[in-house]
Phi, psi and omega in degrees: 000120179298139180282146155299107211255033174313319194263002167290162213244159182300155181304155204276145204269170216286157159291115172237241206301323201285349172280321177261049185235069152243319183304326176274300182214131187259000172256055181309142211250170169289152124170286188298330210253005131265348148287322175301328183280295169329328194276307170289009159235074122247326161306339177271333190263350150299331199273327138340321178299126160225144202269140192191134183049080180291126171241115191269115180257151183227163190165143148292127158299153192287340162283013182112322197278145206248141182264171181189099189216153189223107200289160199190070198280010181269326164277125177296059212232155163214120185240148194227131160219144153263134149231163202246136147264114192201033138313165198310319179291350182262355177266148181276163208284315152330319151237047186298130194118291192324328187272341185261341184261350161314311199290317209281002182255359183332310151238062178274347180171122214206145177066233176253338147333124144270192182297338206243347161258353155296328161305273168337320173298295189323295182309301175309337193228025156071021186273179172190102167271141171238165174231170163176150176249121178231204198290327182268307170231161195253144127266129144258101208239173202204103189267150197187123157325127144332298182337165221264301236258003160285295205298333189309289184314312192283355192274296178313324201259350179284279203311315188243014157283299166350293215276329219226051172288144175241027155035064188290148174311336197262318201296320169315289173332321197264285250254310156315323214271322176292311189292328175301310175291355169281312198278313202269337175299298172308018172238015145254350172284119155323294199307318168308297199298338185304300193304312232258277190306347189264335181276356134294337161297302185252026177219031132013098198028041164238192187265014192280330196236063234196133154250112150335149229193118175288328156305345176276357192283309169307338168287312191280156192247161161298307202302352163271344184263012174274292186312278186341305185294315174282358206231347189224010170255000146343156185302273187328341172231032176277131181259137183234149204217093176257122165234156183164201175292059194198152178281185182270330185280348164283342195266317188289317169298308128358295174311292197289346159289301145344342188232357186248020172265339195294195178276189209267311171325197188079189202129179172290113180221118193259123178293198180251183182339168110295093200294135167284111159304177181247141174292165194161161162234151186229112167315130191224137170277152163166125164325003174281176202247353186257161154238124160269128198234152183217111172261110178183187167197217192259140167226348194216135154263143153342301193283014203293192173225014150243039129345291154310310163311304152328307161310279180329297159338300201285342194268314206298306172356271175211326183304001176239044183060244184266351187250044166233169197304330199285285188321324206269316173287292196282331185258294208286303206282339183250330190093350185306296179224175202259335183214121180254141170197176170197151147190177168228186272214001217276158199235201186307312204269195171303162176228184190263163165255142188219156160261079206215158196197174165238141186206159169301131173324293172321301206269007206294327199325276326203311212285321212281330192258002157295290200312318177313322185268000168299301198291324178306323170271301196309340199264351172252357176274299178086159188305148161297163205267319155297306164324304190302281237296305202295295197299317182284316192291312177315280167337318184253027163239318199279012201272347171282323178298348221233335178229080168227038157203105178010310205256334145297330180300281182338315190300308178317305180332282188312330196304306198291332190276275169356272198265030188018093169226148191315141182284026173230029166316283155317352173244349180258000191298279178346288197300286208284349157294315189297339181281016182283148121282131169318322145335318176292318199270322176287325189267356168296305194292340193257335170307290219265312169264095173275160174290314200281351197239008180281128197267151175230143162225113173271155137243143197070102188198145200245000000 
């Protein structure tokens, strides 16, 4: 079951070499694998933690790169993330795949380092870098003891992965090679083909709907992910998101050793417009026994001023589980499928609002026109004076539980940089759920979801 995900923050990025490196190097000396062990259990001993009247300070930095930082003295801990635009959407549809394999190689080799003494650095001093690509933007994040001389190392080692990737050839070769084998495994999954078609469907020459591809995977070279890396990793659009152990003039020294080595490149750097598709459905053949369903179109930026309402609108719907309107119609009274949901998305540009379930092949007819007639009543009614109450109580209760750790709080941090939302985002969240009116939420839902742009994509439809 999909979350509701207007109000997720980008996912926070994946654990990479200081997490995996045993397969790389196995004589790990006591000393480190008891710094590894601390470390990991002061991240667990974080998720205890809840954060309230969080106060987030900004300032430019002298290279350019916009700071976002949040102090924190209980845990000896420092977590630092950058982002870029450098997503997906900056790539051309020919080399599609180039923006996730810039990111992932970032530390396959840097300096003088290859990978396996970049690994090996990690570990030893108890760090752990993560990354993740999504359509707008690229990250880099970096968890770390506080203490002078693990952070010292792990910031340095931060610093020239960032500046000084040598992007080796053999580390290309292989990172292609997976990602090729990834897309030919997914282009036998329904579910994959679904995901695939659909985000092509309601984003129609644009790079939103743009899929990797193997020839487009196969296409890229170094010398393009060298050029992707000078041109979108820049100082000037780097947003850097520091919370920890650490003071504002340590924070500040922090931004700018990290950023004033990068490349020249970087900015306000935007994709291009979005065209609203025309309705319509588009059928995919395939032997599974589920029809996989996808309903949406493009609907929302981030920075929009019906957020909220969307939010709010959106839990009583399909974004709340067992108490929402899609479930409760289409699964408990019919049966039609085991997991129903909808939410949206928003990105720099519109992002999509979806709808989507597996239902028996026999039944999608039977399936498609409950959902239809759900979204049709709720978008001219709008939630009940119980639906609202419940969708603001979640929402405005659960937002501690959603930052009660260093490394979600971070996620929130970059969002707030990222997508310039105000810096009292979070002490204004509560107030501004409570304040939705059914109204609001009906007149958010008449904007944003039209009739005329909604794409349906079946895969296995008879």
């Amino acid at each position: 079951m999909k979350q509701n995900k207007l109000n997720a923050p980008h996912p926070h990025p994946r654990p990479r070499a200081g997490l995996l490196v045993g397969s790389l190097r196995s004589n790990i000396v006591g000393r480190s694998l008891t710094r590894f062990t601390l470390t990991c259990l002061l991240a667990s001993l974080t998720s205890t933690l809840a954060f309230a009247g969080v106060k987030i300070e900004h300032w430019i930095a002298p290279s350019g790169a916009k700071v976002y930082f949040v102090e924190t003295r209980v845990l000896p801990i420092l977590d630092v993330q950058i982002d870029f635009a450098a997503g997906t959407a900056f790539v051309p549809a020919a080399k599609s795949g180039l923006a996730s394999l810039t990111q992932s190689l970032l530390e396959t080799g840097a300096g003088d380092l290859d990978e396996e003494q970049i690994a090996g650095k990690l570990v030893d001093i108890g760090a752990r870098l993560g990354g993740g690509v999504d359509n707008d933007r690229a990250s880099i994040s970096l968890r770390t003891l506080a203490t002078k001389p693990e952070r010292e190392a792990a910031l340095e080692l931060l610093r020239t992965v960032l500046s000084a990737p040598t992007f080796p050839p053999s580390a290309l070769e292989r990172e292609r090679g997976r990602t090729i084998a990834s897309i030919r495994e997914a282009e036998t999954r329904p579910d994959a083909i679904a995901g695939k078609r659909f985000a092509m469907a309601i984003y129609p020459d644009h790079p939103y709907g743009v899929v990797p591809t193997v020839d487009s995977v196969s296409a890229v070279t170094r010398e393009d992910i060298a050029a992707f890396h000078r041109s979108h990793y820049g100082a000037k659009g780097a947003i850097v998101s520091i919370i920890g152990d650490v003071s504002r003039a340590e924070a500040e020294a922090i931004a700018q050793r990290l950023t004033e080595a990068l490349p020249a490149g970087g900015g306000d750097l935007v994709p291009p417009p979005v065209k609203k598709p025309l309705r319509g459905t588009i059928k995919i053949a395939h032997p599974a026994a589920q029809s996989h369903v996808h309903i949406g179109l493009p609907a929302i930026r981030r920075s929009d001023a019906d957020y909220f309402p969307l939010l709010v609108g959106n839990y009583s719907l399909g974004g709340g589980g067992f108490v929402s309107r899609l479930m409760k119609e289409v699964r408990e009274k019919r049966g039609y499928a085991y997991s129903v949901y909808s939410y949206f998305a928003p990105r720099k540009l519109e992002g999509p609002f979806e709808i989507g379930l597996q239902t028996k092949r026999e039944q999608v007819g039977e399936a498609l026109k409950v959902v239809d007639q759900v979204l049709t009543e709720y978008m001219a009614k709008g939630p009940t004076p119980q639906e609202l109450a419940a969708a603001k109580k979640n929402l405005a209760d659960g937002l501690a539980l959603r930052m009660d750790s260093n490394a979600k709080l971070l996620g929130y941090l970059s969002a707030i940089g990222f997508y310039g939302l105000p810096l009292t985002y979070l002490d204004d969240f509560p107030a501004k759920i409570k304040a939705v009116t059914a109204e609001q939420v009906k007149a958010a839902f008449a904007r944003h979801v039209k009739a005329e742009n909604l794409v349906t994509v079946i895969v296995a439809a008879d």
